[in-house]
LOKEGU-417069 format. One record per residue (C-alpha): residue number from 1; x, y, z; residue in three letters. Coordinates in nm, 4 decimals. Layout:
// LOKEGU-417069
<rec pos="NUM" xx="X" yy="Y" zz="Z" code="Ala"/>
...
// end
This chain:
// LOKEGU-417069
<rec pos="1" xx="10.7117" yy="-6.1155" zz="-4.0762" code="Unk"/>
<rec pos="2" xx="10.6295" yy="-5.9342" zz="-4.4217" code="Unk"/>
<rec pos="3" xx="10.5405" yy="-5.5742" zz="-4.4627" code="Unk"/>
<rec pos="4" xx="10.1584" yy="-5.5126" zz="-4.4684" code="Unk"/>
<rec pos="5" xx="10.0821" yy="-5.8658" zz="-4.3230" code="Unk"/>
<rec pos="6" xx="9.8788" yy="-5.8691" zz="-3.9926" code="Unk"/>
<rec pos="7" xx="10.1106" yy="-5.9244" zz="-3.6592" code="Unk"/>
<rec pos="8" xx="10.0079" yy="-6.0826" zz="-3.3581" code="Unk"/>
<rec pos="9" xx="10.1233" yy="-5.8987" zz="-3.0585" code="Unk"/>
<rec pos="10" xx="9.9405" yy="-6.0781" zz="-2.7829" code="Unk"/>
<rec pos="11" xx="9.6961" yy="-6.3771" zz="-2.7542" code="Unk"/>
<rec pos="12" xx="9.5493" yy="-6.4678" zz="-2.4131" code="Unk"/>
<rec pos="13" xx="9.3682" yy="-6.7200" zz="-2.5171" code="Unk"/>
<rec pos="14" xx="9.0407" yy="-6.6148" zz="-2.3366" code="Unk"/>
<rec pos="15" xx="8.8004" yy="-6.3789" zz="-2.2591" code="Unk"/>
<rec pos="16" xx="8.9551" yy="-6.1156" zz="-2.0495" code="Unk"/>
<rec pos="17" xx="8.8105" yy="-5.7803" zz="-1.9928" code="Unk"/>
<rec pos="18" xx="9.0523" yy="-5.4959" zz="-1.9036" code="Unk"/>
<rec pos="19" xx="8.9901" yy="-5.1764" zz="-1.7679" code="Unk"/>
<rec pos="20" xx="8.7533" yy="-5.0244" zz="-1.5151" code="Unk"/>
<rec pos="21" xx="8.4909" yy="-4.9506" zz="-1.7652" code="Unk"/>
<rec pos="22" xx="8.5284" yy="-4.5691" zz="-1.6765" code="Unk"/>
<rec pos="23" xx="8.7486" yy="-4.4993" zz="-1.9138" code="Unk"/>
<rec pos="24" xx="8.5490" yy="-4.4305" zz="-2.1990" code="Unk"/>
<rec pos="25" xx="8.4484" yy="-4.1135" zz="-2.2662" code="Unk"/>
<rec pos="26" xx="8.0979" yy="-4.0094" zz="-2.3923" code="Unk"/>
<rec pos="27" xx="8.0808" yy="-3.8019" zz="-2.6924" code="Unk"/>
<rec pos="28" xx="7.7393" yy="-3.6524" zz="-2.7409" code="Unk"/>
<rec pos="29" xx="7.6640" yy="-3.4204" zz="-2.9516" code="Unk"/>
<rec pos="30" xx="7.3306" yy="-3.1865" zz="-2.9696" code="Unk"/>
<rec pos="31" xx="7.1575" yy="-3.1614" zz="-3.3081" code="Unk"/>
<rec pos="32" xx="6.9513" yy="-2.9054" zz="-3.3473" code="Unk"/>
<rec pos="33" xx="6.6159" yy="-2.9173" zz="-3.6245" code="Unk"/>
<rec pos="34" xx="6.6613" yy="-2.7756" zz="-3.9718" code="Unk"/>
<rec pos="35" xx="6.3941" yy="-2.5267" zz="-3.9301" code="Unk"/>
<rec pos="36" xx="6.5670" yy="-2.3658" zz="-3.6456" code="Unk"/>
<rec pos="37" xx="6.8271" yy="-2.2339" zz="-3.9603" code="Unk"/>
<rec pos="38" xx="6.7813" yy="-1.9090" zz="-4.1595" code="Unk"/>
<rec pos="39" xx="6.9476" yy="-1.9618" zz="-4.5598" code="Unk"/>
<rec pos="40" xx="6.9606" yy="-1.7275" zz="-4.8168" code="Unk"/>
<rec pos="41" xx="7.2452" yy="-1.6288" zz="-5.0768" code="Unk"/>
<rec pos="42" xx="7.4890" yy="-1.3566" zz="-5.1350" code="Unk"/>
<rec pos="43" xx="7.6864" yy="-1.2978" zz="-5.4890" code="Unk"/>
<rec pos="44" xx="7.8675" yy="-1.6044" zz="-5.6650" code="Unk"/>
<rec pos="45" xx="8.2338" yy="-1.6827" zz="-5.5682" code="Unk"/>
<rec pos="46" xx="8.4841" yy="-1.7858" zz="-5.8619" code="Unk"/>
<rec pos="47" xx="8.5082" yy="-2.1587" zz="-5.8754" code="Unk"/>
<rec pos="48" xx="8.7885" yy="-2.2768" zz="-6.1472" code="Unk"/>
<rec pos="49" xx="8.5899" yy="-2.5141" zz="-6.4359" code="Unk"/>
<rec pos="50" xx="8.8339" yy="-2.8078" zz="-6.4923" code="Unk"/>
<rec pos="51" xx="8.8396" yy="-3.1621" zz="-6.4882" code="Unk"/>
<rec pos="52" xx="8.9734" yy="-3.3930" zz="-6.2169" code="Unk"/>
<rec pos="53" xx="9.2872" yy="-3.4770" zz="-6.4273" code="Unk"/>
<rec pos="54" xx="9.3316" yy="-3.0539" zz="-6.4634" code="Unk"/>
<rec pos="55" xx="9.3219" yy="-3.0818" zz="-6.1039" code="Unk"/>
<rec pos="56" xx="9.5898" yy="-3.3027" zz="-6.0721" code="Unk"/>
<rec pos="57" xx="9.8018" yy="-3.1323" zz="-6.2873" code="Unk"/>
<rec pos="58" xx="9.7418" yy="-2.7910" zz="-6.0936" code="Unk"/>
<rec pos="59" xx="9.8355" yy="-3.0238" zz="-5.7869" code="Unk"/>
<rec pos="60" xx="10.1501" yy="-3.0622" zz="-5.9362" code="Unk"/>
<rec pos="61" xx="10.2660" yy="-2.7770" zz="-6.0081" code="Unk"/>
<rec pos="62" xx="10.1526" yy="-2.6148" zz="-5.6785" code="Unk"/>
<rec pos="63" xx="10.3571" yy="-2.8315" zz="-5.4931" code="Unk"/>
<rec pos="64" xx="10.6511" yy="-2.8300" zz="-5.6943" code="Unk"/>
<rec pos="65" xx="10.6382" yy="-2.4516" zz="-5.5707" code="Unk"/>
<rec pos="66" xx="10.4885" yy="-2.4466" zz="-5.2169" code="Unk"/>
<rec pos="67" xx="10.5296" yy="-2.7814" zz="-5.1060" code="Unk"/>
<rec pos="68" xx="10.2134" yy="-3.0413" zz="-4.9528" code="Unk"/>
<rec pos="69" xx="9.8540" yy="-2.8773" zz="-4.9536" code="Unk"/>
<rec pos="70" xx="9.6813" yy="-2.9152" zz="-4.6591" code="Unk"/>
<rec pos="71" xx="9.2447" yy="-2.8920" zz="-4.6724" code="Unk"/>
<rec pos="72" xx="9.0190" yy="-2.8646" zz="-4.4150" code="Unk"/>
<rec pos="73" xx="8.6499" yy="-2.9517" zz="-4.4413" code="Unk"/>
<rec pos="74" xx="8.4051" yy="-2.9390" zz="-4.1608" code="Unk"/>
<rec pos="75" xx="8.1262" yy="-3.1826" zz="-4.0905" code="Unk"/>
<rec pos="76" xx="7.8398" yy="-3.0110" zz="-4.0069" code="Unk"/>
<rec pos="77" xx="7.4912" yy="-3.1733" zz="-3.8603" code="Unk"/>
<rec pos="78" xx="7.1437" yy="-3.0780" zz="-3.8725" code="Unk"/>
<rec pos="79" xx="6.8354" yy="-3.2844" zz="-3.7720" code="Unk"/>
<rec pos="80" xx="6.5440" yy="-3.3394" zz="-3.9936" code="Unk"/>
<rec pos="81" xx="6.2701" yy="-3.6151" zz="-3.9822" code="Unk"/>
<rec pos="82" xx="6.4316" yy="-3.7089" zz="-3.6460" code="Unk"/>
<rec pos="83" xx="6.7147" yy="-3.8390" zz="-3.7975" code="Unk"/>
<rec pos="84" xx="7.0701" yy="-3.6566" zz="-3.8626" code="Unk"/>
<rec pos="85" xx="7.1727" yy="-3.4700" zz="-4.1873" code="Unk"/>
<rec pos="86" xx="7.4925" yy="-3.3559" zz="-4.3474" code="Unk"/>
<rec pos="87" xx="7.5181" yy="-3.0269" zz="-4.5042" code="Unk"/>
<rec pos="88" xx="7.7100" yy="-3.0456" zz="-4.8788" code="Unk"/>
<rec pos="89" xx="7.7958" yy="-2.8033" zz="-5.0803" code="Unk"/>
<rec pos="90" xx="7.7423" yy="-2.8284" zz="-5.4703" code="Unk"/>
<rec pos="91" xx="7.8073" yy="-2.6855" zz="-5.7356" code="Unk"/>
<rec pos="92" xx="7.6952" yy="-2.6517" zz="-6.0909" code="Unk"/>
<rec pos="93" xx="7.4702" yy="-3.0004" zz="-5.9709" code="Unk"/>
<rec pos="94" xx="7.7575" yy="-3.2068" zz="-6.0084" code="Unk"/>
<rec pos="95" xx="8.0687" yy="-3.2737" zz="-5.7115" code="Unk"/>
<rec pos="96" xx="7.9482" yy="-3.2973" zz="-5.3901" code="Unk"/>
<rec pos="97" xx="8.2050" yy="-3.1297" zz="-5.1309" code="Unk"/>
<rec pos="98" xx="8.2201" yy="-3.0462" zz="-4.7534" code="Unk"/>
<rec pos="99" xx="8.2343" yy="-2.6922" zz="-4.6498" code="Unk"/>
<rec pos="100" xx="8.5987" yy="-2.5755" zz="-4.6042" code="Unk"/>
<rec pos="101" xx="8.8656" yy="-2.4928" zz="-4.8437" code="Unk"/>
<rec pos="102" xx="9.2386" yy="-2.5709" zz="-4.8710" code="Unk"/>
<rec pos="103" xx="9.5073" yy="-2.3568" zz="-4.6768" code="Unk"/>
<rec pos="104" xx="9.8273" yy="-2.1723" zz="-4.7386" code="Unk"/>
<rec pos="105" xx="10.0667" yy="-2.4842" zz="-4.8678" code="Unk"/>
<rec pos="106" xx="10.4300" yy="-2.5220" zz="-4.7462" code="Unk"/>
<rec pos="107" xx="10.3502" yy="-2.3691" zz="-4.3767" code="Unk"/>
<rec pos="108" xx="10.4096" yy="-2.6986" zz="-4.2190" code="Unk"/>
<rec pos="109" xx="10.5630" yy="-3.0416" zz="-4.2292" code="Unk"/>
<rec pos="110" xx="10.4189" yy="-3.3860" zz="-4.1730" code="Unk"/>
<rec pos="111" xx="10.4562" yy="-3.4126" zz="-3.8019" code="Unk"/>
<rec pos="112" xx="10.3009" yy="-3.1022" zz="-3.7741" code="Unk"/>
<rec pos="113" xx="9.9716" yy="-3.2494" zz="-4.0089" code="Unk"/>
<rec pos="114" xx="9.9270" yy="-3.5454" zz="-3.6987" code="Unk"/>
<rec pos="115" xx="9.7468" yy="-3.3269" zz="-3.5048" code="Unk"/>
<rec pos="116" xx="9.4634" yy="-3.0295" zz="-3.5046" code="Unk"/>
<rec pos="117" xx="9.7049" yy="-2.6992" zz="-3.4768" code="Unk"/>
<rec pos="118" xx="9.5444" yy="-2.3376" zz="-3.4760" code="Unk"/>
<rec pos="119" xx="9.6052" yy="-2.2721" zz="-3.8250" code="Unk"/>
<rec pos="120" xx="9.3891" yy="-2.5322" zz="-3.9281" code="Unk"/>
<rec pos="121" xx="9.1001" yy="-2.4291" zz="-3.7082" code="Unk"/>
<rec pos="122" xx="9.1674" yy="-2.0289" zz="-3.8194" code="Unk"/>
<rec pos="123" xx="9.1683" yy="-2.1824" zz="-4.1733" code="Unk"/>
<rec pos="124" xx="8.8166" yy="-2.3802" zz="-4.1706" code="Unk"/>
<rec pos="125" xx="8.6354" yy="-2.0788" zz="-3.9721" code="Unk"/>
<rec pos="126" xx="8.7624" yy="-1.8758" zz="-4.2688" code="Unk"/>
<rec pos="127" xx="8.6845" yy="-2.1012" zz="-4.5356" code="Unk"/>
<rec pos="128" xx="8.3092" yy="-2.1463" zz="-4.3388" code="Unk"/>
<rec pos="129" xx="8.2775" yy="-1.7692" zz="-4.3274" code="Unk"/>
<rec pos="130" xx="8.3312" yy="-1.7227" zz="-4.6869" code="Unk"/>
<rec pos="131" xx="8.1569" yy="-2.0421" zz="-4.8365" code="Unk"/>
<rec pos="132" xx="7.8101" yy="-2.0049" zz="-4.5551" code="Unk"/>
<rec pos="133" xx="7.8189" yy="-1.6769" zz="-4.3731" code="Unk"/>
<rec pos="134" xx="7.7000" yy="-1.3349" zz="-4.4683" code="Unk"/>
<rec pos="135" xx="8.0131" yy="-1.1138" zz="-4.6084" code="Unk"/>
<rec pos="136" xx="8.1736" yy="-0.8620" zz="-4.4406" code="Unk"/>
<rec pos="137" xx="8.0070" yy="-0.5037" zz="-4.4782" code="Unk"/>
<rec pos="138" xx="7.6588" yy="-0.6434" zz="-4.4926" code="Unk"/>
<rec pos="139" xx="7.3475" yy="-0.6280" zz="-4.2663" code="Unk"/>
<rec pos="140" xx="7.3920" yy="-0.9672" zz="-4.0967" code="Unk"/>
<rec pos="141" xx="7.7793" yy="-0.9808" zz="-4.0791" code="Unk"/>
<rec pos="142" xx="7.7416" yy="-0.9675" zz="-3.7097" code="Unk"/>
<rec pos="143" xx="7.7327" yy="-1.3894" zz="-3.7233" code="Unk"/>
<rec pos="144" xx="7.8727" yy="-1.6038" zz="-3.4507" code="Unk"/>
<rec pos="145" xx="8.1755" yy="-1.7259" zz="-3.4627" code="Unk"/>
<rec pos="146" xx="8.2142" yy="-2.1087" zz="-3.6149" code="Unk"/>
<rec pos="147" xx="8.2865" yy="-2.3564" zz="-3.3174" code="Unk"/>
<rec pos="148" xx="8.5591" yy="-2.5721" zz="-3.4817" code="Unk"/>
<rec pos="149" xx="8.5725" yy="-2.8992" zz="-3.2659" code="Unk"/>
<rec pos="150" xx="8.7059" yy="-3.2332" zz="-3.2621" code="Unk"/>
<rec pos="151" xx="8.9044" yy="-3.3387" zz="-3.5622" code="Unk"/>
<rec pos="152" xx="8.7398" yy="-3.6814" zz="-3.6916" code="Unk"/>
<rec pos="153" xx="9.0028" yy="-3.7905" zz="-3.9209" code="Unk"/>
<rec pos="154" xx="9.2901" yy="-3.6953" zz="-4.2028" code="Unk"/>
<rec pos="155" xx="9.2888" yy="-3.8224" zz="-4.5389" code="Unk"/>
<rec pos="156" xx="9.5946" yy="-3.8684" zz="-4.7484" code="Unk"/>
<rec pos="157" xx="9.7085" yy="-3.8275" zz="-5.0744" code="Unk"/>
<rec pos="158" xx="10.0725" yy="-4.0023" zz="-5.1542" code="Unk"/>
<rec pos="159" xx="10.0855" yy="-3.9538" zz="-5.5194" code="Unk"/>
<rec pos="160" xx="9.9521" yy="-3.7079" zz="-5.7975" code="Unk"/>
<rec pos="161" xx="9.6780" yy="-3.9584" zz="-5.8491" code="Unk"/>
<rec pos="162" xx="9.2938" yy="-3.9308" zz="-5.7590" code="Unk"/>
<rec pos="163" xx="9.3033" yy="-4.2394" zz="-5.4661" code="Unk"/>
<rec pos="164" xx="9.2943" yy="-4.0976" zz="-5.1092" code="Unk"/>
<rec pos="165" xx="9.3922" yy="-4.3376" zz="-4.8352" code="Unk"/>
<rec pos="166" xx="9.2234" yy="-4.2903" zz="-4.4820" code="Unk"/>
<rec pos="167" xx="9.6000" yy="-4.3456" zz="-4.3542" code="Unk"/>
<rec pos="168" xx="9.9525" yy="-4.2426" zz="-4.4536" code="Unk"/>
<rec pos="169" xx="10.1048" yy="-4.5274" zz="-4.6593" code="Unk"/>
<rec pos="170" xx="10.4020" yy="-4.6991" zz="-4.5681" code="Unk"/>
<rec pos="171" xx="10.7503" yy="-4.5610" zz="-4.7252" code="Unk"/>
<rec pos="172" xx="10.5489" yy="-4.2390" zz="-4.8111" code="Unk"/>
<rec pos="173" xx="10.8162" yy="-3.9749" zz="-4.7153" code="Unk"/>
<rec pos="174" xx="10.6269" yy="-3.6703" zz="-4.9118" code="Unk"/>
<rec pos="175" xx="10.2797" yy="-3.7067" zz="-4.9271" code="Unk"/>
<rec pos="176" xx="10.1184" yy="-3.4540" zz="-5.1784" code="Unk"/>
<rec pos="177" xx="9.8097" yy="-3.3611" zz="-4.9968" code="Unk"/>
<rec pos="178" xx="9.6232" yy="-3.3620" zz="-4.6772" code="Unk"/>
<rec pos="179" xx="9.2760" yy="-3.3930" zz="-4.6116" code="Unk"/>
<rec pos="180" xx="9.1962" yy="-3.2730" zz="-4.2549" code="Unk"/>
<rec pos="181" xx="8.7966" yy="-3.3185" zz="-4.1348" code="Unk"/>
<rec pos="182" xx="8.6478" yy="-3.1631" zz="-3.8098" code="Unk"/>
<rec pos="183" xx="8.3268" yy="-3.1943" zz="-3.6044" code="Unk"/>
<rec pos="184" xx="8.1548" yy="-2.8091" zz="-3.6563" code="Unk"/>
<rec pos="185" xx="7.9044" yy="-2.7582" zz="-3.3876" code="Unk"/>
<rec pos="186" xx="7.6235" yy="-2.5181" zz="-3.4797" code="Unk"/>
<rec pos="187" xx="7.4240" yy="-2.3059" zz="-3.2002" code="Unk"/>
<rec pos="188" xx="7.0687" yy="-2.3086" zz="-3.1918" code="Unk"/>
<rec pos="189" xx="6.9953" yy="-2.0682" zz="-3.5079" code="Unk"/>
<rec pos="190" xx="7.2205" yy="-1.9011" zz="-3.7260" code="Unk"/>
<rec pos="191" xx="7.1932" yy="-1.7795" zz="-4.0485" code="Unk"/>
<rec pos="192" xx="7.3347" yy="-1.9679" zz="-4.4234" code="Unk"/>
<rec pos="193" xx="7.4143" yy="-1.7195" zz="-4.6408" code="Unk"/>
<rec pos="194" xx="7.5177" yy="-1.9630" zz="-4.9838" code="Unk"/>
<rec pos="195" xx="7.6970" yy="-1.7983" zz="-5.2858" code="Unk"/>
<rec pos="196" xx="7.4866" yy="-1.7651" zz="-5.5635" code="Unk"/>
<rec pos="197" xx="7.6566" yy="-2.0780" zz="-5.8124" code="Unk"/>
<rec pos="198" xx="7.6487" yy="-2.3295" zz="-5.5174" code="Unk"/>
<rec pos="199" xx="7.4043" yy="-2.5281" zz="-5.3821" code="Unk"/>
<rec pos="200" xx="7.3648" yy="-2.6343" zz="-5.0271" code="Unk"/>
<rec pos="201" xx="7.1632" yy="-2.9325" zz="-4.9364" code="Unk"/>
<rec pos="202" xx="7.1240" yy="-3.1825" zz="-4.5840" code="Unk"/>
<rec pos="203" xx="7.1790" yy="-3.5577" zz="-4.6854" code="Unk"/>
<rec pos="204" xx="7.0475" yy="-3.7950" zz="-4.4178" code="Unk"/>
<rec pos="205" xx="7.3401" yy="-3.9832" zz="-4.3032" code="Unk"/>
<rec pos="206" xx="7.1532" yy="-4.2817" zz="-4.3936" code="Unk"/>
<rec pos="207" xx="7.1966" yy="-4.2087" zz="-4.7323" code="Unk"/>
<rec pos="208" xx="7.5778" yy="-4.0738" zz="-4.7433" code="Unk"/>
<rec pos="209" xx="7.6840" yy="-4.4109" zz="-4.5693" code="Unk"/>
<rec pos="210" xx="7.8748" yy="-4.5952" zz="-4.8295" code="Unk"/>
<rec pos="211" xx="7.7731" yy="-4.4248" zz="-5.0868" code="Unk"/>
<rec pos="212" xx="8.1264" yy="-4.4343" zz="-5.2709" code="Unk"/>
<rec pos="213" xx="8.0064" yy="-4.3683" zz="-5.5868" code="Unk"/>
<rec pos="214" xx="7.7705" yy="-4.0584" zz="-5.5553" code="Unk"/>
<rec pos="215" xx="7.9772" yy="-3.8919" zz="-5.2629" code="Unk"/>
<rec pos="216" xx="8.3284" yy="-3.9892" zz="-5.2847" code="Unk"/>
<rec pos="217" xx="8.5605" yy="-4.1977" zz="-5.0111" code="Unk"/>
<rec pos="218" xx="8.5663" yy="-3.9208" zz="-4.7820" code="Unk"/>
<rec pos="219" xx="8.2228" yy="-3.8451" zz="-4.7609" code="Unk"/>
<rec pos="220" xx="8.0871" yy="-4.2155" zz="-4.7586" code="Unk"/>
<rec pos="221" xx="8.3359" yy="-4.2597" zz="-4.4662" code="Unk"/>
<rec pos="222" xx="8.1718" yy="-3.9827" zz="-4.2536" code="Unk"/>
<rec pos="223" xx="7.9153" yy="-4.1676" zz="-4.0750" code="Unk"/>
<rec pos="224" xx="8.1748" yy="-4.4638" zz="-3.9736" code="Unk"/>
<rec pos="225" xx="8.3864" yy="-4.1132" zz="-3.8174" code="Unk"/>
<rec pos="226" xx="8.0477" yy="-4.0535" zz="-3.6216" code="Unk"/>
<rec pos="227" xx="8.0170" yy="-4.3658" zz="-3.4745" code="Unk"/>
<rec pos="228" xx="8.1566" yy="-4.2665" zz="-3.1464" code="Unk"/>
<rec pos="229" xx="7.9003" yy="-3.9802" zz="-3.0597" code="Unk"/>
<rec pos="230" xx="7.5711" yy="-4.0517" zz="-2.9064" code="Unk"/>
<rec pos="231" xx="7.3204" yy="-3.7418" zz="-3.0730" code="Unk"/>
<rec pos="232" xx="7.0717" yy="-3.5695" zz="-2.8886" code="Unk"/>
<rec pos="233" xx="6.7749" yy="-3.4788" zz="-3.1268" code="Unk"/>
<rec pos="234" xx="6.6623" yy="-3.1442" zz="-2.9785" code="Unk"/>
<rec pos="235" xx="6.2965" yy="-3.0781" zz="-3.1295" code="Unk"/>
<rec pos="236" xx="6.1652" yy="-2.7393" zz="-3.2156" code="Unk"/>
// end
């Protein structure tokens, strides 16, 4: 047996069915119509203009200082032409990102990153406040809270390199950066306030699936993440 070769554990030979077929538990998850959603925009928020390899570099040097960065990014549905949407964030027309924002770095260790802890929820509602919700102070900052829910998956990076892997590599002791994404369930109305120099659009999931090149590995995975969730298309 060789590492990263496949590894047979069992082989009955047959067509066995185990289980009581009650153990499976039903996700479903209500989508509400696009029209049912207020937007408008509030001033611009400071967005750093650099390259991906000036990224990388800042990477660096953040971590040789705080230690692993840890991201959350929330997946957020809306329905439109009966058929489910993902809300993206652009901006300047070009990347395409998922609401959410990175976190404090060095607060916690790589056990700690296997699982959904409250800073990470506390993190994304903040990052979703400032990045879609009206700011503090003004006439609408009365907005419901952000219901953070399941988290759908953690991306990794091992290396200061651009490739993210779906999976912590083997022999990686001290990964660079952690990509954490979470279901974000939205009521039935609430109000998008975008900053001014960003751009928020609804992708039909149709279109984001596989879609490597346009979106990036962590969005074209999104839909796979969904799989699991039946959707109930609540109409207007």
């Amino acid at each position: 047996m060789r590492e990263g070769e496949a590894v047979v554990l069992a082989n009955s030979g047959g067509d066995e069915h185990q289980g009581d077929g009650g153990s499976l538990v039903d996700y479903a998850v209500d989508i509400y119509p696009l029209s049912r959603y207020y937007f408008g925009t509030k001033d611009a928020l400071s967005t750093k203009d650099e390259t991906p390899a000036d990224s990388l570099l800042r990477l660096k040097s953040n971590y040789e200082v705080r230690g692993l960065r840890t991201s959350v990014q929330g997946v957020i549905l809306v329905e439109l032409f009966k058929h489910p949407h993902l809300l993206l964030l652009q901006v300047k027309n070009t990347t395409f990102n998922l609401p959410g924002g990175r976190l404090r770095q060095g607060d916690s260790g790589v056990f700690v990153l296997l699982f959904a802890c409250v800073v990470d929820l506390e993190g994304l509602q903040r990052k979703l406040s400032r990045k879609l919700s009206p700011d503090e102070g003004s006439d609408n900052s009365d907005e419901i809270e952000w219901e953070v829910g399941d988290l759908l998956g953690m991306w990794w990076r091992p290396e200061f390199e651009a490739l993210l892997y779906p999976y912590l590599p083997p022999n990686t002791k001290q990964p660079k950066e952690c990509t954490k994404l979470f279901m974000v369930k939205l009521p039935v109305c609430r109000k998008f306030i975008v900053p001014k120099n960003m751009k928020l659009l609804a992708v039909p999931l149709c279109q984001v699936h596989g879609n490597h090149k346009t979106y990036g590995s962590i969005i074209a995975g999104i839909p796979q993440l969904l799989s699991k969730y039946s959707f109930n298309m609540i109409e207007a």
